[in-house]
Backbone as CSV, one residue per row, in Angstrom:
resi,resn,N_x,N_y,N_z,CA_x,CA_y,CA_z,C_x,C_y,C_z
1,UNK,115.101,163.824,-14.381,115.490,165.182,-14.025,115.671,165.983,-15.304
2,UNK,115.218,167.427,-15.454,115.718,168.071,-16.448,116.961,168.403,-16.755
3,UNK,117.339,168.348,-17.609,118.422,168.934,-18.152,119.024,170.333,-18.152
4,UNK,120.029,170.846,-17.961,120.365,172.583,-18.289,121.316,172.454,-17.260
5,UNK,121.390,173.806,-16.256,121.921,173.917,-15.702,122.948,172.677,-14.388
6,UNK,123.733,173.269,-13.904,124.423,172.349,-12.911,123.880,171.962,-11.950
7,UNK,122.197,172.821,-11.613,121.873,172.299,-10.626,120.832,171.262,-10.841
8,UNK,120.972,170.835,-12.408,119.920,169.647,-12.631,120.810,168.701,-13.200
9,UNK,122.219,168.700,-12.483,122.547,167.315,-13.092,122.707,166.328,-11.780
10,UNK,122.871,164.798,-12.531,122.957,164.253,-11.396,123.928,164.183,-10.407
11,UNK,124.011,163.715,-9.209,125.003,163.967,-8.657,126.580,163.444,-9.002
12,UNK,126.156,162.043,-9.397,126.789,161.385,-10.197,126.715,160.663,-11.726
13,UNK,127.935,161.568,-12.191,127.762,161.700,-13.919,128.592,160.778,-14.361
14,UNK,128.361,159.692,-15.197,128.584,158.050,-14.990,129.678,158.960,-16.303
15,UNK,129.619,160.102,-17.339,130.663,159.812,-18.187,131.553,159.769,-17.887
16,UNK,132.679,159.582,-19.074,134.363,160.058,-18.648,134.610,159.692,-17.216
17,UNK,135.694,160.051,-16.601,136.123,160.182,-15.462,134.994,159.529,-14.251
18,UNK,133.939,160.158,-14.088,133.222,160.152,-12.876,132.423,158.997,-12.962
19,UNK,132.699,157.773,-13.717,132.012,156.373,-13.818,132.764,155.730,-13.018
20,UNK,134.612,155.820,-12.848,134.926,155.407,-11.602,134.792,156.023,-10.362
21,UNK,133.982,157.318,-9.914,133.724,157.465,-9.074,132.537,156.713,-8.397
22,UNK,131.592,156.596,-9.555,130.448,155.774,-9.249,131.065,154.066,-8.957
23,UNK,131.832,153.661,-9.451,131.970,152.466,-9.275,132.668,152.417,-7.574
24,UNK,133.863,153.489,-7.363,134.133,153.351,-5.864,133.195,153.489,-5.016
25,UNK,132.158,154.238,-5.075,131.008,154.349,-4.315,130.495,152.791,-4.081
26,UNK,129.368,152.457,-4.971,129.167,151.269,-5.079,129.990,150.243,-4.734
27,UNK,131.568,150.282,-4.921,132.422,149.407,-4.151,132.274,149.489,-2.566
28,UNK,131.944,150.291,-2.035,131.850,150.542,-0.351,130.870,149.733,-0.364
29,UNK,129.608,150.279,-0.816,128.200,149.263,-0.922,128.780,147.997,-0.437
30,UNK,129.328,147.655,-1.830,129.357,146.470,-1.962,130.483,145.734,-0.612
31,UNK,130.804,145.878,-0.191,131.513,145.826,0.718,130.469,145.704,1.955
32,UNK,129.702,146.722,2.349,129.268,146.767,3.784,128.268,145.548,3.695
33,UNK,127.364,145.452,2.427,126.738,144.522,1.662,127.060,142.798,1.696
34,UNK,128.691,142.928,1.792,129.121,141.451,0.954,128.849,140.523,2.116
35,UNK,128.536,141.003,3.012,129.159,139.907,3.976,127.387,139.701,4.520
36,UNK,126.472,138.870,3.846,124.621,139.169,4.264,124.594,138.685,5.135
37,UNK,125.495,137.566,5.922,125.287,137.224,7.344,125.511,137.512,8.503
38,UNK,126.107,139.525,8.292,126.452,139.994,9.229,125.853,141.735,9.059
39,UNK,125.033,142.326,7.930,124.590,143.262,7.866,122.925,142.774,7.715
40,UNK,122.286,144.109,8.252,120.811,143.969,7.887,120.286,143.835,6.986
41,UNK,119.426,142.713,6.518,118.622,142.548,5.756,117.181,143.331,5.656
42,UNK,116.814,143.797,4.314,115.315,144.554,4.926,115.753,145.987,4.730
43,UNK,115.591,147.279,5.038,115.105,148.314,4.705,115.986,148.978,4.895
44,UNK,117.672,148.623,4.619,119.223,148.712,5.008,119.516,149.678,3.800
45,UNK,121.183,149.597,4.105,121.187,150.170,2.764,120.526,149.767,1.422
46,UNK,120.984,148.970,0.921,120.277,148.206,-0.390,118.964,149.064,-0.434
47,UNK,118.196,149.241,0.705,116.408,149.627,0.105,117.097,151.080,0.227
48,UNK,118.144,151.666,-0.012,118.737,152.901,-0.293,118.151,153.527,-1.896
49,UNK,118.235,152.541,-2.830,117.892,152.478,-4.013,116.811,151.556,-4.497
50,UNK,115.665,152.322,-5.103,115.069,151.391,-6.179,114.767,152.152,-7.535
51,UNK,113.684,151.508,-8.177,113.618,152.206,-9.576,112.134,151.621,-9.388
52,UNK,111.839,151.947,-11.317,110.905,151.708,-11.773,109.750,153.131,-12.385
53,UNK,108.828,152.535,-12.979,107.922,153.632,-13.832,107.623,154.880,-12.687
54,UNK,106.959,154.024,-11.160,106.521,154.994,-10.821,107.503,155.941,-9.268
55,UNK,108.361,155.896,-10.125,109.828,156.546,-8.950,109.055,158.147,-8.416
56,UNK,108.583,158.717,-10.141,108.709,160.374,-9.942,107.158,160.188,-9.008
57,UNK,106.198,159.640,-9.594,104.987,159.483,-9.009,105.035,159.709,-7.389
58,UNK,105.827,158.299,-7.071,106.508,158.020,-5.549,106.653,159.293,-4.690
59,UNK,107.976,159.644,-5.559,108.086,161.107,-4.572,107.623,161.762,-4.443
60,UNK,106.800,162.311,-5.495,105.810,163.646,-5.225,104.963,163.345,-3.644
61,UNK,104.149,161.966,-3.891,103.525,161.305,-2.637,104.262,161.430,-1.764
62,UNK,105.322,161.501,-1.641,105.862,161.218,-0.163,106.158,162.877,0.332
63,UNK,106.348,163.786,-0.924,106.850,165.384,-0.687,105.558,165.646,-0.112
64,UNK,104.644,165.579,-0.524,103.141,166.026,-0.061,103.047,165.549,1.358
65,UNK,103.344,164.049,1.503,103.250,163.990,2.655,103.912,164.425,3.849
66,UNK,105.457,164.593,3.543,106.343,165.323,4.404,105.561,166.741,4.376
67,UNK,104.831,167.644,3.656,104.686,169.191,3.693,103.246,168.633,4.419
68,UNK,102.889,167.684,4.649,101.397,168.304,5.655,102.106,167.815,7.698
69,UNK,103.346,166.341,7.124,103.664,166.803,8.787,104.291,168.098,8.901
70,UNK,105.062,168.874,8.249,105.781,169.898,8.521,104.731,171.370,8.964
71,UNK,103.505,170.759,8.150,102.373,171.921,8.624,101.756,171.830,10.190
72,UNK,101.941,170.516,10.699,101.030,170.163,11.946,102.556,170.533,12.857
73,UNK,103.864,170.673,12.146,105.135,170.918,13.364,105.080,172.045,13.653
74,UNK,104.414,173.101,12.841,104.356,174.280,13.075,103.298,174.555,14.297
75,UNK,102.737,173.844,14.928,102.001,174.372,16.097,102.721,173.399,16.758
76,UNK,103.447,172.335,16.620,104.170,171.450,17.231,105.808,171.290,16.765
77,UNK,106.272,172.163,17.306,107.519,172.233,16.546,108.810,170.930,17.198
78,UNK,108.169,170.404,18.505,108.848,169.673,19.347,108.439,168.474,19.636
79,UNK,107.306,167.911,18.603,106.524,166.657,18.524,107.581,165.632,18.202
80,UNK,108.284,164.414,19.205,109.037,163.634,18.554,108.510,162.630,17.727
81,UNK,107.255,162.340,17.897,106.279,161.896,16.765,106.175,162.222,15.096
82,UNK,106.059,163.377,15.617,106.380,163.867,14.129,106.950,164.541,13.127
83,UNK,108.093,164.312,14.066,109.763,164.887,13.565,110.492,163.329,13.281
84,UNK,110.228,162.162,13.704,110.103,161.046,13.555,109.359,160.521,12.027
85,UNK,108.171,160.570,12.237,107.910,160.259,10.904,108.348,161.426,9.625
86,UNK,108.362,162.532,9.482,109.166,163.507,8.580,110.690,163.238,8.176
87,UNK,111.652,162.453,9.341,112.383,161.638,8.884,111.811,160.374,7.825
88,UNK,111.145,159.654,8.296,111.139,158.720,7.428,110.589,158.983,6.274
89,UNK,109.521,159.660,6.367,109.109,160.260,5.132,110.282,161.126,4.253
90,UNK,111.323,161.729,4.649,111.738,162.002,3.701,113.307,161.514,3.168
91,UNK,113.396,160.085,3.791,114.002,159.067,3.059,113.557,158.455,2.776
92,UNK,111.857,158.183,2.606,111.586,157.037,1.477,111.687,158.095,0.277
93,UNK,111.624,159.407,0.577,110.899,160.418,-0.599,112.673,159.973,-1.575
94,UNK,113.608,160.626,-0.747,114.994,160.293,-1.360,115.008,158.822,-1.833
95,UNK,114.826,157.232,-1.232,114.871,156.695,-2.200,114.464,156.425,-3.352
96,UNK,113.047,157.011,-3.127,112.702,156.566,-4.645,112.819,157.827,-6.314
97,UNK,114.044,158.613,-5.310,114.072,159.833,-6.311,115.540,158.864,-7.302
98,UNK,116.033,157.991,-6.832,117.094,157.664,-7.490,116.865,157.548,-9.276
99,UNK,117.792,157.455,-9.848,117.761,157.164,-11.451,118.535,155.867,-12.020
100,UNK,118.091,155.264,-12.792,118.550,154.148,-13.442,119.564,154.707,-14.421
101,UNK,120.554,154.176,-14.967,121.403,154.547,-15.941,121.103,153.456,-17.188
102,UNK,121.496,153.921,-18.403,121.088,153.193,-19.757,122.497,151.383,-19.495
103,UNK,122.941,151.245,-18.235,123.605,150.593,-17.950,123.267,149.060,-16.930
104,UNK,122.266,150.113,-16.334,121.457,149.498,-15.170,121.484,149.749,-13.718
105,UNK,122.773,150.933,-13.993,123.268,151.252,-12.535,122.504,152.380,-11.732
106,UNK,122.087,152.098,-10.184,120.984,152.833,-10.095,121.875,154.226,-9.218
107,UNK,121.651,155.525,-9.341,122.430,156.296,-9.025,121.587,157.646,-8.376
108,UNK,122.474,158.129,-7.282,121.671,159.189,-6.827,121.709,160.173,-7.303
109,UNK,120.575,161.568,-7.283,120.243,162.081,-8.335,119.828,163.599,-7.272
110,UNK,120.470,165.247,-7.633,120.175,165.969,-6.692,118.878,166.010,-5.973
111,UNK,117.525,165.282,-6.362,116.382,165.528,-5.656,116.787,164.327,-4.680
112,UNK,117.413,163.115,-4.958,117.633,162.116,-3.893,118.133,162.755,-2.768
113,UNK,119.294,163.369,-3.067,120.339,163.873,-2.376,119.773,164.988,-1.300
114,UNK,118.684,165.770,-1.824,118.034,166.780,-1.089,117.272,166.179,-0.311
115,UNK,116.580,165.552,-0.617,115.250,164.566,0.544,116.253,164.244,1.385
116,UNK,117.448,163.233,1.415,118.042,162.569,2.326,118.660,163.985,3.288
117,UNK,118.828,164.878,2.537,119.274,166.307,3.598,118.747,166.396,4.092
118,UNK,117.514,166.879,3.802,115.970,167.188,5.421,115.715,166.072,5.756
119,UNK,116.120,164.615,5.748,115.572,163.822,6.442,117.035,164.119,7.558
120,UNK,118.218,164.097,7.197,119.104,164.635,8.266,118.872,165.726,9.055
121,UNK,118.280,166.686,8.641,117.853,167.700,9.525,116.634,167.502,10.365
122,UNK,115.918,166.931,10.005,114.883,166.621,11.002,115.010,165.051,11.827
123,UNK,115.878,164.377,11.486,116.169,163.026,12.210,117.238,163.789,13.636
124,UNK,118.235,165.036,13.521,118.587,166.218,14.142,117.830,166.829,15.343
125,UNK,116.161,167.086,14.580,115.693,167.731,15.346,114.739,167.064,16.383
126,UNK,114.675,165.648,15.810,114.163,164.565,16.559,114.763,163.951,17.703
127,UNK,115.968,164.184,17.805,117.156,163.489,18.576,116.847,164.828,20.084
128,UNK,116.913,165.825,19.184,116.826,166.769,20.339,115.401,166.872,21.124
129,UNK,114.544,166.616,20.641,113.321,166.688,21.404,112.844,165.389,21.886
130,UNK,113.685,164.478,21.651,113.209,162.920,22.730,114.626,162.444,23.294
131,UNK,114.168,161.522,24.786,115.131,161.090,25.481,115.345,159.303,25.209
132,UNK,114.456,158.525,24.496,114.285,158.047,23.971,114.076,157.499,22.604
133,UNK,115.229,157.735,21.623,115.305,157.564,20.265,114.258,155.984,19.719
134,UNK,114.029,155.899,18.848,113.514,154.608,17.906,114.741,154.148,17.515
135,UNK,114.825,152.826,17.688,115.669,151.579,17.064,115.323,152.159,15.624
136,UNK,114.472,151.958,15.210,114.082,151.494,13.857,114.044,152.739,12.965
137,UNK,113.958,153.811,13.945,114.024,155.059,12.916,115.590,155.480,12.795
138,UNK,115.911,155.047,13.744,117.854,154.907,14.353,118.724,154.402,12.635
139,UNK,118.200,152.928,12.213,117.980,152.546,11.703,118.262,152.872,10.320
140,UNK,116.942,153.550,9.616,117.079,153.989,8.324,117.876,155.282,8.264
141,UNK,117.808,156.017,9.630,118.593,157.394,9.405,120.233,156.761,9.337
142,UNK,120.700,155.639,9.906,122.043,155.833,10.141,122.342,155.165,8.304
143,UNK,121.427,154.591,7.575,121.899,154.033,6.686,121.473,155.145,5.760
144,UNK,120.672,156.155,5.805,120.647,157.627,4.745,121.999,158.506,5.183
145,UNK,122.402,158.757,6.434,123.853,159.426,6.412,124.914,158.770,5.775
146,UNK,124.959,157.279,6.059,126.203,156.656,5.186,125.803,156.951,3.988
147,UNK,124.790,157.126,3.398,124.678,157.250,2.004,124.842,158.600,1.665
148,UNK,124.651,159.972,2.951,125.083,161.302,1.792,126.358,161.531,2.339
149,UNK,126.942,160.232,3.337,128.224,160.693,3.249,129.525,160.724,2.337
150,UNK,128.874,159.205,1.426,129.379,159.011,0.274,129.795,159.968,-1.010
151,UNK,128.020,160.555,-0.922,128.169,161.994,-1.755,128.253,163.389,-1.798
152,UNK,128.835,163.289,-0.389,129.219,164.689,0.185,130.107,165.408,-0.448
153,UNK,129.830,167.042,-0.883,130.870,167.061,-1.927,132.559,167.792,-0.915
154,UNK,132.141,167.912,0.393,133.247,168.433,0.640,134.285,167.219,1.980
155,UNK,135.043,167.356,2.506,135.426,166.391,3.582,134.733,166.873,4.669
156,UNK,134.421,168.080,4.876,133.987,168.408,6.375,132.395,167.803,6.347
157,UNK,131.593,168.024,5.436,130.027,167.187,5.169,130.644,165.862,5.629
158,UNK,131.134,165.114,4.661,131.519,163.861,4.679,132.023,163.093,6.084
159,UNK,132.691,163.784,6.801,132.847,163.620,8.052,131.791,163.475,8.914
160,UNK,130.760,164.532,9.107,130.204,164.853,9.872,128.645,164.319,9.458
161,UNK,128.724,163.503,8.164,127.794,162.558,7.754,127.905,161.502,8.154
162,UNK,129.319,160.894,8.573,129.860,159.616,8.956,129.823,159.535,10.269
163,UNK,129.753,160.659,11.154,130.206,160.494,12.188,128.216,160.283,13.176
164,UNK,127.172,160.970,12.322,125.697,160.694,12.463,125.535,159.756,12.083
165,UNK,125.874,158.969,11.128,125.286,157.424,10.833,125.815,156.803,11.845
166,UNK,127.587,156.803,12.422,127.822,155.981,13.449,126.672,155.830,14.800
167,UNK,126.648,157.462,15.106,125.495,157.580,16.174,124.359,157.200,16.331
168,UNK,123.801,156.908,14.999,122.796,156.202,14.705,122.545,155.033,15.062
169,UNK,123.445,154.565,14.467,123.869,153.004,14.546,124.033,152.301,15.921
170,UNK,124.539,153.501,16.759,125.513,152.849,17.733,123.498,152.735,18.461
171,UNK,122.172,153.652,18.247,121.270,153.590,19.006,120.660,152.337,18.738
172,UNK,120.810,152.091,17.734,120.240,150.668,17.218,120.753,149.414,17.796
173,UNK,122.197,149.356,17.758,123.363,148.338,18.239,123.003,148.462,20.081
174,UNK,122.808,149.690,20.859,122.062,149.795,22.055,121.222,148.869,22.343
175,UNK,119.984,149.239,21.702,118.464,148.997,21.752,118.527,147.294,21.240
176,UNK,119.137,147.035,20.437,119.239,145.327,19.860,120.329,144.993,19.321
177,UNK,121.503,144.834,20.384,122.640,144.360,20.178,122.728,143.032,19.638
178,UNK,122.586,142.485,18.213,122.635,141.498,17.724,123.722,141.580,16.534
179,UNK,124.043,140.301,16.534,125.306,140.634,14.675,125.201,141.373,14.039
180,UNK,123.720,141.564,13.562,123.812,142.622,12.275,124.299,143.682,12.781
181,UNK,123.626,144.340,14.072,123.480,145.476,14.612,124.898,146.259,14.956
182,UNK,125.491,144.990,15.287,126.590,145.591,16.130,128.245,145.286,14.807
183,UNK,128.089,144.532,13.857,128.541,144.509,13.104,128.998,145.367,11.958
184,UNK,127.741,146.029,11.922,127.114,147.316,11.396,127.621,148.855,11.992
185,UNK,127.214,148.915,13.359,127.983,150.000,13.793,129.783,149.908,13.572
186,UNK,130.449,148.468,13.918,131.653,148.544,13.774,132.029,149.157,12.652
187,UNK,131.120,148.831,11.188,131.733,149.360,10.039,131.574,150.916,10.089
188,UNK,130.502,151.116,10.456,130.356,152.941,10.435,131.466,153.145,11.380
189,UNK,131.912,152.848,12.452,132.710,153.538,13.315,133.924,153.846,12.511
190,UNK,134.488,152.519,11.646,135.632,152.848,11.273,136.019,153.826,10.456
191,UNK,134.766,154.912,10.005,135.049,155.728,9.325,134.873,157.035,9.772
192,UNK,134.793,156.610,10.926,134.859,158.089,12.214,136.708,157.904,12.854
193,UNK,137.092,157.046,12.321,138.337,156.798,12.371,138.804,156.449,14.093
194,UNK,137.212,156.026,14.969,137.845,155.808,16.103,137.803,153.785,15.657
195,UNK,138.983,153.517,15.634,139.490,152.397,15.565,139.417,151.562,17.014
196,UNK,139.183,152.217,17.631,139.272,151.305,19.396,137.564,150.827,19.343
197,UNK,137.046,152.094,19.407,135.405,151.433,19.356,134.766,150.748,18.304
198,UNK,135.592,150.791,17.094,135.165,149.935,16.025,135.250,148.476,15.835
199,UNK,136.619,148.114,16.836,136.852,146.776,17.135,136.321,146.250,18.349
200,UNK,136.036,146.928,19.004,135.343,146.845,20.503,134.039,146.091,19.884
201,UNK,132.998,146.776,19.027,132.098,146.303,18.828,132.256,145.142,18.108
202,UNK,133.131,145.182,16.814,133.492,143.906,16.541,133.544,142.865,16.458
203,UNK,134.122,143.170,17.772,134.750,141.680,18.658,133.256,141.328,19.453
204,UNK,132.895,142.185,20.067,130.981,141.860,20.263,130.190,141.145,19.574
205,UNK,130.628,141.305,18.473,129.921,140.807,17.133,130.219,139.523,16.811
206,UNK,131.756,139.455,17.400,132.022,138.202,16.802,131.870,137.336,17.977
207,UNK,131.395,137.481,18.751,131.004,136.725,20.455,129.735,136.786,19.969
208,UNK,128.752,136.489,19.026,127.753,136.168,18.913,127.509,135.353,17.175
209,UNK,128.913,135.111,17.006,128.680,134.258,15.706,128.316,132.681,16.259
210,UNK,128.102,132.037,15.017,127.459,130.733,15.798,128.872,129.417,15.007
211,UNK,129.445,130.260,13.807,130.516,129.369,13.541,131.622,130.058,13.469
212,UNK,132.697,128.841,12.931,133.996,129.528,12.372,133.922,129.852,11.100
213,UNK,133.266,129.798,10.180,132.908,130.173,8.732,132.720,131.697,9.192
214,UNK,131.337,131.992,10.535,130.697,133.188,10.171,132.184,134.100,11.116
215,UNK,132.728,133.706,11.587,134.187,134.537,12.481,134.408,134.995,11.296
216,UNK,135.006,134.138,10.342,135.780,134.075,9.460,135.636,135.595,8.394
217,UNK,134.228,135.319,7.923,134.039,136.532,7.490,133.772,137.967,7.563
218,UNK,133.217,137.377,9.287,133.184,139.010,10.071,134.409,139.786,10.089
219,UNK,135.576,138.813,10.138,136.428,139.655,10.016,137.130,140.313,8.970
220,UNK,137.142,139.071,7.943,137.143,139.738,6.585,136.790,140.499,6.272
221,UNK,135.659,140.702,6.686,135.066,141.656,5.738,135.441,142.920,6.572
222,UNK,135.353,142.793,8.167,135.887,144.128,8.840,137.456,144.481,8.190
223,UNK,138.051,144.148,8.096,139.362,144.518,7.657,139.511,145.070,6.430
224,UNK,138.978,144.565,5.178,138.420,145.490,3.918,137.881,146.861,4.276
225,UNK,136.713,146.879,5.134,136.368,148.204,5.366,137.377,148.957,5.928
226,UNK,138.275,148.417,6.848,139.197,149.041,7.796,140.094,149.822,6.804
227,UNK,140.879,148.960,5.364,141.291,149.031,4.450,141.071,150.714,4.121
228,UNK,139.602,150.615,3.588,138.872,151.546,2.762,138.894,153.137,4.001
229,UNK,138.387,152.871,5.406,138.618,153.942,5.895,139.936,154.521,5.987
230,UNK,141.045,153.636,6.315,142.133,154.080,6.093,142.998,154.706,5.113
231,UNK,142.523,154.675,4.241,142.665,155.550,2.775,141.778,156.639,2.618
232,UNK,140.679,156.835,3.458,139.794,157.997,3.469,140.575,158.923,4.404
233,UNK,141.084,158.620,5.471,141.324,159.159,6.453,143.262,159.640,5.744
234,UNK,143.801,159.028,5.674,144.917,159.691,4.532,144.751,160.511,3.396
235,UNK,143.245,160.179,2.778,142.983,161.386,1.657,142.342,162.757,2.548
236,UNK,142.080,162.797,3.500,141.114,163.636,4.691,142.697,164.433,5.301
237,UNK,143.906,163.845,5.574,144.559,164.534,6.146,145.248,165.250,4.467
238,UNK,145.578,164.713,3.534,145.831,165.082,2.666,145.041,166.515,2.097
239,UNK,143.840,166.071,1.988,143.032,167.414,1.824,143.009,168.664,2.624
240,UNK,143.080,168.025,4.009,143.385,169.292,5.032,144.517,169.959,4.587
241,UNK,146.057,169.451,4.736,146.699,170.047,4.016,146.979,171.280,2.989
242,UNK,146.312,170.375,1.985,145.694,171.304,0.900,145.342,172.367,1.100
243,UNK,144.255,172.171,1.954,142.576,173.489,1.893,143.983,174.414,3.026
244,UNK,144.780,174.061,3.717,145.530,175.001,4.558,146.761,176.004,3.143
245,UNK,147.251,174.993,2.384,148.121,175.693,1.383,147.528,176.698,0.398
246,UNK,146.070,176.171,0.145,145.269,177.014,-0.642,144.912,177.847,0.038
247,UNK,144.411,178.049,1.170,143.867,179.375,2.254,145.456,180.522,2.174
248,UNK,146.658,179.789,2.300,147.515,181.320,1.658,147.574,181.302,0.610
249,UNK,147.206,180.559,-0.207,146.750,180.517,-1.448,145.715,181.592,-2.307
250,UNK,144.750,181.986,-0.979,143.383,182.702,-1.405,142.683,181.654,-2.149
251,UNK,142.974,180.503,-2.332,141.978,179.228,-2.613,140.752,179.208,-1.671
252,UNK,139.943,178.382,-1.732,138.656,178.018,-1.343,138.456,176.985,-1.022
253,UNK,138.794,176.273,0.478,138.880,174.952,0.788,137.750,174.141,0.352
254,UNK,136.837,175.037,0.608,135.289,174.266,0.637,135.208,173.458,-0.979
255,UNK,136.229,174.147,-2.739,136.308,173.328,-3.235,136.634,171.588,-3.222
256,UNK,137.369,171.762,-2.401,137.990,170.571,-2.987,136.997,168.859,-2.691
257,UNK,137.060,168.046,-3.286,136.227,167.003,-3.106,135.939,166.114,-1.680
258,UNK,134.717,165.287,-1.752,134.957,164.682,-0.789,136.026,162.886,-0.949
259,UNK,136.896,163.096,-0.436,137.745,161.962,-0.628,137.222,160.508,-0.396
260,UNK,136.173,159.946,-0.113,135.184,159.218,0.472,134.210,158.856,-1.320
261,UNK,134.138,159.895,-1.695,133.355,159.817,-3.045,133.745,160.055,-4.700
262,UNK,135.233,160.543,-4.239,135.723,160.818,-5.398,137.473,160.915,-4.955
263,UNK,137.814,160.648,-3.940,139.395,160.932,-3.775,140.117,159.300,-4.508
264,UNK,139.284,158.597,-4.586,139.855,156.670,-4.505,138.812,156.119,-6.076
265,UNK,138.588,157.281,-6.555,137.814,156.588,-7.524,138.477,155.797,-8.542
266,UNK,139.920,155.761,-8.610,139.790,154.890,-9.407,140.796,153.063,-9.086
267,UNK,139.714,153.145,-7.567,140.476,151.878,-7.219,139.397,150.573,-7.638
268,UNK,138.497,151.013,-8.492,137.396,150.041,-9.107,138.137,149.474,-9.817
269,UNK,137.645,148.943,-10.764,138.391,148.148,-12.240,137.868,149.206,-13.170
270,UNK,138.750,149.152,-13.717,138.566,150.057,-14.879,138.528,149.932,-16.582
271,UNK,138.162,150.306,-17.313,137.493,150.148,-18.709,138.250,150.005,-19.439
């Protein structure tokens, strides 16, 4: 990305301060991540990020290709076909816009961040023109909202990023209610803060483990996340607060951060 202005930096700026933001981020990852015998393997989060020589190459290919379906939506503005693939096309375009750091850490970057937006807006406009969603497009969209919910810069985005990946999820967990699936939605739910349907599925989840090892960690690992939403959802009422004291304030709620991406940053380890 070029350099200059604010609107060419990355989203996340590993100096000073905002390296533990990057690390809490990546701590969620790592979290929804830790437990591989109960999240999806394959084109999940993880294929959220890659690298390599030909990243910028990548995207251009995939921008081109999103601007010729967007040309054929224009006589078809209600094609779930190809409001379908324009989603996917423009989260592969976002993953491969990511950037490597001189560290190794791979980080999202405002062109990432923008692709994964219109792939939300048109995964949106896809929902509305079919009665029949895709598992699989269900899928990568619910794991691109958890990811700009992370870097949402305000709580109300962040919310309402979390609360589309759940929906996502929950079409997938529908369509092929299996461990990963439904394991998976539990974690997104818990950050829609409905706690009843998050354990509901759960416990679904865990009625399809095959040991006490894999119980063991389903729940572990659900309870960490539970952990983590519950501190989002205290920094979320906290912020409300705020954005209400600042409004007689003549403040500007819409400043303040998203607590999800930067309110807990420095519950990483630190330097």
């Amino acid at each position: 990305m070029a350099s200059g202005g604010n609107e060419h930096r990355m989203v996340f700026d590993i100096r000073g301060k905002r390296r533990h933001v990057v690390k809490f981020v990546y701590a969620i990852l790592a979290l929804l991540m830790g437990a591989s015998l109960f999240l999806l393997a394959g084109p999940g989060i993880g294929g959220l990020f890659s690298s390599g020589n030909s990243v910028s190459s990548a995207t251009a290919q995939f921008e081109e290709q999103a601007e010729r379906i967007e040309h054929k939506l224009v006589k078809s503005p209600e094609d779930p076909e190809l409001l379908l693939a324009l989603t996917k096309t423009r989260i592969n375009a976002g993953n491969s816009a990511v950037e490597q750091t001189s560290t190794g850490e791979l980080v999202p970057t405002v062109e990432s961040q923008q692709q994964l937006q219109k792939a939300s807006a048109a995964w949106s406009e896809y929902l509305e023109a079919t009665s029949e969603p895709s598992a699989g497009g269900a899928q990568l969209a619910a794991n691109a909202l958890f990811s700009l919910a992370q870097t949402s810069r305000t709580t109300a985005e962040a919310e309402a990023n979390i609360k589309a990946a759940s929906e996502a999820q929950k079409i997938v967990a529908d369509a092929r209610p299996d461990l990963n699936t439904l394991s998976t939605y539990a974690l997104y739910t818990l950050f829609t803060f409905d706690y009843a349907a998050a354990e509901k599925a759960n416990e679904e989840a865990s009625k399809l483990t095959t040991s006490k090892f894999q119980r063991e960690e389903l729940e572990k690992n659900f309870e960490a996340v539970k952990k983590r939403a519950e501190e989002f959802q205290k920094q979320i009422a906290e912020a409300s607060k705020a954005a209400k004291q600042g409004a007689k304030a003549g403040a500007n709620p819409e400043s303040l951060e998203n607590p999800l991406g930067a309110g807990l940053g420095g519950t990483g380890s630190s330097e």
